[in-house]
N, CA, C and O atoms as CSV, one atom per row, in Angstrom:
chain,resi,resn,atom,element,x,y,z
A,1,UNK,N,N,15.925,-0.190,-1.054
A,1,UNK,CA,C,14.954,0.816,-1.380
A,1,UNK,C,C,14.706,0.914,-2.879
A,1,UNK,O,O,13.581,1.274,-3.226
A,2,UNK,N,N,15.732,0.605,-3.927
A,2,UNK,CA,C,15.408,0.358,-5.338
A,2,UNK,C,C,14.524,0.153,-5.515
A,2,UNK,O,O,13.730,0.880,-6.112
A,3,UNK,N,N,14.196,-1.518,-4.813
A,3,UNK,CA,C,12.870,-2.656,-4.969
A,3,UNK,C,C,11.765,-2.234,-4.636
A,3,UNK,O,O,10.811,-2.934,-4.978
A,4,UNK,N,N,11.469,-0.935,-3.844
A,4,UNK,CA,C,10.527,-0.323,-3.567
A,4,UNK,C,C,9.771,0.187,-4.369
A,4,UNK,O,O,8.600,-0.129,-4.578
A,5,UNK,N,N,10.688,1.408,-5.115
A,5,UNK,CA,C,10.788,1.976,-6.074
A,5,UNK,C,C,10.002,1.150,-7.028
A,5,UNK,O,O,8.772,1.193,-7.024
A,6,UNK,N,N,10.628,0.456,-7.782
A,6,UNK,CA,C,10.569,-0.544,-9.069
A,6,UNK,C,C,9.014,-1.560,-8.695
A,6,UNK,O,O,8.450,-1.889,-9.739
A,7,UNK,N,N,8.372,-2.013,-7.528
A,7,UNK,CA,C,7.116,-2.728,-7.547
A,7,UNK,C,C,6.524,-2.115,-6.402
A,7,UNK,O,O,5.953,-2.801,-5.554
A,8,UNK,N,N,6.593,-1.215,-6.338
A,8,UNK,CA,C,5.252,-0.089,-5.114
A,8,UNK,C,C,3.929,-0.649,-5.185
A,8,UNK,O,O,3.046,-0.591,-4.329
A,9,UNK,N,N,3.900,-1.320,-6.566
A,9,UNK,CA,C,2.188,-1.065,-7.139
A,9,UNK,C,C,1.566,-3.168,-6.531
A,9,UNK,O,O,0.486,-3.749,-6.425
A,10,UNK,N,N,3.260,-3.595,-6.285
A,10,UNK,CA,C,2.683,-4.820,-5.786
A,10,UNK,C,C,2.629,-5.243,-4.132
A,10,UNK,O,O,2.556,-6.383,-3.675
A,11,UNK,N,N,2.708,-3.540,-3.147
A,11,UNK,CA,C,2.970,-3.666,-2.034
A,11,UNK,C,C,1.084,-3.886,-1.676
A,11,UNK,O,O,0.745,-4.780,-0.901
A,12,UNK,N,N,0.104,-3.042,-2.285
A,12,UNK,CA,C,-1.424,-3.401,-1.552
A,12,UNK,C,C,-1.911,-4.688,-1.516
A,12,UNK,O,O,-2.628,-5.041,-0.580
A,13,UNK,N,N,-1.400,-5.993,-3.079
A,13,UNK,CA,C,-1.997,-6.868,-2.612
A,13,UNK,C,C,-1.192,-7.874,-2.132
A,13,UNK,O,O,-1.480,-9.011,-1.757
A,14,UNK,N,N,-0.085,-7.262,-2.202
A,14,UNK,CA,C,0.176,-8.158,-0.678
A,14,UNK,C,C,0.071,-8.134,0.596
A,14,UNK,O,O,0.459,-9.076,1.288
A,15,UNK,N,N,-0.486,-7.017,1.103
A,15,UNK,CA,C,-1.086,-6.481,2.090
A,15,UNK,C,C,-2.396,-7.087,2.422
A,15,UNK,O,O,-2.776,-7.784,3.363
A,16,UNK,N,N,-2.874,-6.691,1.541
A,16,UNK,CA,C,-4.247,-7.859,1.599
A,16,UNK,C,C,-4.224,-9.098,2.062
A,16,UNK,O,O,-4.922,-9.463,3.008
A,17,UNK,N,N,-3.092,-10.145,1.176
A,17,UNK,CA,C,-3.132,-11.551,1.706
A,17,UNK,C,C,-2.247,-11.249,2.830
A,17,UNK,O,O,-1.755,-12.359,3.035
A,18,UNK,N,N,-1.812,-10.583,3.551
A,18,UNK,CA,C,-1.055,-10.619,4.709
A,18,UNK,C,C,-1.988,-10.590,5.792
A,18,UNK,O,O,-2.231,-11.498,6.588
A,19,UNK,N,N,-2.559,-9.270,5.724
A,19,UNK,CA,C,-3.561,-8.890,6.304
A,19,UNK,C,C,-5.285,-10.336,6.803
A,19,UNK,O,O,-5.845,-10.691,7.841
A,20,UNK,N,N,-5.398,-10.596,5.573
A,20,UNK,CA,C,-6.158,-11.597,5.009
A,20,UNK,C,C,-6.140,-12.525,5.895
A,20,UNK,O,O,-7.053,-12.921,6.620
A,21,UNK,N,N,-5.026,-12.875,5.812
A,21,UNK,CA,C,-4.391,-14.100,6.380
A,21,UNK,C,C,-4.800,-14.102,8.271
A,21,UNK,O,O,-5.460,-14.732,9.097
A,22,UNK,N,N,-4.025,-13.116,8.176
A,22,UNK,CA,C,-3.918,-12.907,9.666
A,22,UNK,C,C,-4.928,-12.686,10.448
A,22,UNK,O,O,-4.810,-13.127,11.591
A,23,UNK,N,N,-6.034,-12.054,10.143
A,23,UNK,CA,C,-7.911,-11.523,10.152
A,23,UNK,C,C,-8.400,-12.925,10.145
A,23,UNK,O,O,-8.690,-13.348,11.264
A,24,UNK,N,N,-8.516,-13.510,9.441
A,24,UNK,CA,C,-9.435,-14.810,9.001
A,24,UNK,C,C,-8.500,-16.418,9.482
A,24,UNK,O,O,-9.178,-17.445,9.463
A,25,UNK,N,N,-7.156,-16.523,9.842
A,25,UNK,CA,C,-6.897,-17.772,10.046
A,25,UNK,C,C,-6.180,-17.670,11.524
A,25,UNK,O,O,-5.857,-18.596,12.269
A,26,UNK,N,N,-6.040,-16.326,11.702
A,26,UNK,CA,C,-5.183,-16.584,13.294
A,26,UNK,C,C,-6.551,-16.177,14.322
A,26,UNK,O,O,-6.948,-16.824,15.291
A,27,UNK,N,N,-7.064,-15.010,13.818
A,27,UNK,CA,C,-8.004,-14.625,14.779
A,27,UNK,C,C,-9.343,-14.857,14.619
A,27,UNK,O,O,-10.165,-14.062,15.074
A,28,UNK,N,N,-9.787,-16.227,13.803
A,28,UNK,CA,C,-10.336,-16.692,13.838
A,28,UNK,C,C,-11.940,-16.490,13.203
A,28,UNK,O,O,-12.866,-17.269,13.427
A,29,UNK,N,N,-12.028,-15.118,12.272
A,29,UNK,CA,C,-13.051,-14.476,11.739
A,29,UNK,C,C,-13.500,-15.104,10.757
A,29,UNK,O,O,-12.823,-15.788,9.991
A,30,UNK,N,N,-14.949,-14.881,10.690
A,30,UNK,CA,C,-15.320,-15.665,9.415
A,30,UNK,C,C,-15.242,-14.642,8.082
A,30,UNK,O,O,-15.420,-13.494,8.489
A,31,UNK,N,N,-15.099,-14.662,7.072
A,31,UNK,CA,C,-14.905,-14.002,5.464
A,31,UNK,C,C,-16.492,-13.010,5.601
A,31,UNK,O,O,-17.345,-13.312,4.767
A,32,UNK,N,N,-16.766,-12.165,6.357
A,32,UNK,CA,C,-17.682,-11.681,5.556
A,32,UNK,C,C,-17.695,-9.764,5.001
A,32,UNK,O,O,-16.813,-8.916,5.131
A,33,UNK,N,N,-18.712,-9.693,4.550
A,33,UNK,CA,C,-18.400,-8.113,4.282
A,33,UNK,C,C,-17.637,-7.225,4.911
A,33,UNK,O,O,-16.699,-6.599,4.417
A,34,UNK,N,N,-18.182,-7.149,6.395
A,34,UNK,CA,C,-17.166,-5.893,7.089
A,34,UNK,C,C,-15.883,-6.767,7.190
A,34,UNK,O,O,-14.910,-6.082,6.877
A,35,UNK,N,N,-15.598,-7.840,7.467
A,35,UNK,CA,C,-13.758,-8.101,7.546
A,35,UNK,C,C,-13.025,-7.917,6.340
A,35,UNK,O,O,-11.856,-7.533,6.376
A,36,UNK,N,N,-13.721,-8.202,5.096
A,36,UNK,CA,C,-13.138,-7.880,3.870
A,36,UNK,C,C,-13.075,-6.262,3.936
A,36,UNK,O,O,-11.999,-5.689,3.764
A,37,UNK,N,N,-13.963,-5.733,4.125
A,37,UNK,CA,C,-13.521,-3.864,3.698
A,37,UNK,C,C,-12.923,-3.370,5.051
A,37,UNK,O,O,-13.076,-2.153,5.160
A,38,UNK,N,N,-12.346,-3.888,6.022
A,38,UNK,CA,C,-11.966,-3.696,7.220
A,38,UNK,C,C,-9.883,-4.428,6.453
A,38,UNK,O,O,-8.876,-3.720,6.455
A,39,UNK,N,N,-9.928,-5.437,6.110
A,39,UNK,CA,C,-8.726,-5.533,5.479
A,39,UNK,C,C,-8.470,-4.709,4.405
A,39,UNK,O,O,-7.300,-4.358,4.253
A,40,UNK,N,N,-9.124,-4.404,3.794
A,40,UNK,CA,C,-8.731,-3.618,2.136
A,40,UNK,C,C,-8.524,-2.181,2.563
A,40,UNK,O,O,-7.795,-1.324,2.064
A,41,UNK,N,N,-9.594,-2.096,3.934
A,41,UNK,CA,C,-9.245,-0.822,4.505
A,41,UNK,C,C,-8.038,-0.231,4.721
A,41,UNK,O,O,-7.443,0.720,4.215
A,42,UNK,N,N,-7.763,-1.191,5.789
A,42,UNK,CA,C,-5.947,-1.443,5.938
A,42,UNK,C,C,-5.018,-1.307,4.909
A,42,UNK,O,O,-4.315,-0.330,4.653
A,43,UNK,N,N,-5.078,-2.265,4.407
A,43,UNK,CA,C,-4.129,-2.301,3.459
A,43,UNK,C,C,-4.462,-1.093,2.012
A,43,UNK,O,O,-3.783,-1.371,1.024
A,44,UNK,N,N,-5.266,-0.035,1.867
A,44,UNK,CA,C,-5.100,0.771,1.693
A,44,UNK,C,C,-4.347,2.177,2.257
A,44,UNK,O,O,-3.700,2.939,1.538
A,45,UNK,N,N,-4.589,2.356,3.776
A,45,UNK,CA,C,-4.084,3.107,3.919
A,45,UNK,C,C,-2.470,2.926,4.498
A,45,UNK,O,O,-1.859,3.946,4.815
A,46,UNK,N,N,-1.809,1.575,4.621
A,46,UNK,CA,C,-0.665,1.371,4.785
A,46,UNK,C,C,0.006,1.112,3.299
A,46,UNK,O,O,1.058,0.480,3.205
A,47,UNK,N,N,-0.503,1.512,2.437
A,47,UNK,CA,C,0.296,0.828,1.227
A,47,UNK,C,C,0.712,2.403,0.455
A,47,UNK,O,O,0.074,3.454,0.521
A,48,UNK,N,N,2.137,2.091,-0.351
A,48,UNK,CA,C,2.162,3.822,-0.305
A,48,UNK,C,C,1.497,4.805,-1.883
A,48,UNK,O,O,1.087,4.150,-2.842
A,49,UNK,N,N,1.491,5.721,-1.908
A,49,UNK,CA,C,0.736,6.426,-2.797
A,49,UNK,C,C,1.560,7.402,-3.688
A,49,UNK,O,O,2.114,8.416,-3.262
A,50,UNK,N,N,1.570,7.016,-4.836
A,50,UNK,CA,C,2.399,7.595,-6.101
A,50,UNK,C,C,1.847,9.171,-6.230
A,50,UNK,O,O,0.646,9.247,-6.487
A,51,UNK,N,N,2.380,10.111,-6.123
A,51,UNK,CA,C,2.132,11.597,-5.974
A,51,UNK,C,C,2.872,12.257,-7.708
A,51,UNK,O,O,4.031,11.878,-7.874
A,52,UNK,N,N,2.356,13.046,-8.752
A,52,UNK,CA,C,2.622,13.371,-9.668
A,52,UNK,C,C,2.702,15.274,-9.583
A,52,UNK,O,O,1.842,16.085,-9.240
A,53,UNK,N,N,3.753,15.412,-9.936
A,53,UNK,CA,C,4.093,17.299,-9.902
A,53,UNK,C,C,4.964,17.082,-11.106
A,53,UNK,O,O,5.603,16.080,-11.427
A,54,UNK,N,N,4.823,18.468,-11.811
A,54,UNK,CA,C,4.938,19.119,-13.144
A,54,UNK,C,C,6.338,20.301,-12.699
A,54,UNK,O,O,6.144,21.449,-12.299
A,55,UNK,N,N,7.639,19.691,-12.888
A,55,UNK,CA,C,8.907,20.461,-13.258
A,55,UNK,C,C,9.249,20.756,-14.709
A,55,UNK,O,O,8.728,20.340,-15.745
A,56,UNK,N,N,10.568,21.835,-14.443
A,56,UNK,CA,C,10.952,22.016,-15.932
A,56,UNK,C,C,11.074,21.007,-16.224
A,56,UNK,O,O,10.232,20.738,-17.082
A,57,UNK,N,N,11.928,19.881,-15.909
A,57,UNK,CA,C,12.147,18.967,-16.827
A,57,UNK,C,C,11.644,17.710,-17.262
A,57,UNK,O,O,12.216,16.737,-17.752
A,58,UNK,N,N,9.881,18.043,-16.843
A,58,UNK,CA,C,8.683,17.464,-16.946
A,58,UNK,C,C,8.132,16.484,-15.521
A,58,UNK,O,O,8.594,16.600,-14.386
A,59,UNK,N,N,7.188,15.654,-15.889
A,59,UNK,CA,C,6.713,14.923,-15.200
A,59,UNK,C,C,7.229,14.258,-13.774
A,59,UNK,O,O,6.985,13.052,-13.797
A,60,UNK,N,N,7.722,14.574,-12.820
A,60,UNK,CA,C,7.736,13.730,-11.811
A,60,UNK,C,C,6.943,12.559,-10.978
A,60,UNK,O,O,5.804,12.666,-10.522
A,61,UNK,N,N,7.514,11.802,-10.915
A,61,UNK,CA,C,6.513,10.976,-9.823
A,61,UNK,C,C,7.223,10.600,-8.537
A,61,UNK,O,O,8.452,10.659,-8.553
A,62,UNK,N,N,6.697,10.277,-7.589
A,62,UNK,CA,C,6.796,10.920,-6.207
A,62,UNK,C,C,6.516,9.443,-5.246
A,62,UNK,O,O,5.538,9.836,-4.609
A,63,UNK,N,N,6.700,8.379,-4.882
A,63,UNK,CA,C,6.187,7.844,-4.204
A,63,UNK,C,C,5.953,8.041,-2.504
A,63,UNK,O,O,6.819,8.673,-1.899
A,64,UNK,N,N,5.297,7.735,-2.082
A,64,UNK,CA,C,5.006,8.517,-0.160
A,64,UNK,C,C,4.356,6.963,0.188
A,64,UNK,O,O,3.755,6.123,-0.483
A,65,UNK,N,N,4.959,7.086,2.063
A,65,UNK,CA,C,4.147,6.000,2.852
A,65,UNK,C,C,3.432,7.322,3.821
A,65,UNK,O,O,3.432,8.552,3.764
A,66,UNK,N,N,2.660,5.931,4.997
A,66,UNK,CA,C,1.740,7.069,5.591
A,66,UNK,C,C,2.740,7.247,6.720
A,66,UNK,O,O,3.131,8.409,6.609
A,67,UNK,N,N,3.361,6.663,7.771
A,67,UNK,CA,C,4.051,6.654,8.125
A,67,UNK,C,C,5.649,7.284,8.009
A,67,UNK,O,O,6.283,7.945,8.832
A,68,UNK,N,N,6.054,6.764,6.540
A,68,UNK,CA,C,7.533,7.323,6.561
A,68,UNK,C,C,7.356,8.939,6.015
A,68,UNK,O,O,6.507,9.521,5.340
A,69,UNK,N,N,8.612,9.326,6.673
A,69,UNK,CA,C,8.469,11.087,5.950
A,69,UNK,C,C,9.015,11.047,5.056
A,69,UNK,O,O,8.633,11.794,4.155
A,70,UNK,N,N,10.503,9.936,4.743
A,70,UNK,CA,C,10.745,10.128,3.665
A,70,UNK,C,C,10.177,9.668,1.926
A,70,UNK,O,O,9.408,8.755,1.625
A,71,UNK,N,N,10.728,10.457,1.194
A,71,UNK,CA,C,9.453,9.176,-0.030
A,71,UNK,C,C,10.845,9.544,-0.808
A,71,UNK,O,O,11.865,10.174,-0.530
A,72,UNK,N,N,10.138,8.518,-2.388
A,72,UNK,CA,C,11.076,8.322,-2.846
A,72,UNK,C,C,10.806,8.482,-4.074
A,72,UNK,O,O,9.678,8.237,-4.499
A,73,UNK,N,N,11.883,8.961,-4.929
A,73,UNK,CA,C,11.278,9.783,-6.498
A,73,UNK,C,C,11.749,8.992,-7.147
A,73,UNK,O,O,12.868,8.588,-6.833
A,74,UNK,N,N,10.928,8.331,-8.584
A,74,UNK,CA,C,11.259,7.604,-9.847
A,74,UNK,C,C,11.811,8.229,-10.512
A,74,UNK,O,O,12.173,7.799,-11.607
């Protein structure tokens, strides 16, 4: 869960070429507009989202999935 922590910001595009991948070479789709914003779609809302709140002892950041309840603080 460290590794999570430490590259969150490189979980969407790999989502993409996962996603990508799997859309266009297994199931056989051709590359066009709606499959591209239909993947980015995806892999936006599965990728997780850095949340910022203001404590005494300043700045927090917050990471969250959509799925997990738990998240995890930097």
């Amino acid at each position: 869960m460290k590794y999570i922590k430490k590259f969150h910001f490189l979980i969407f595009p790999f989502l993409i070429i996962i996603f990508g991948t799997l859309v266009l070479e297994v199931f056989n789709y051709e590359a066009n507009t709606t499959s591209i914003l239909f993947i980015c779609g995806l892999s936006f809302l599965l990728s997780p989202k850095v949340k910022s709140y203001e404590t005494q002892s300043g700045i927090q950041y917050q990471v969250t999935w959509l799925f997990l309840k738990k998240s995890f603080k930097e």
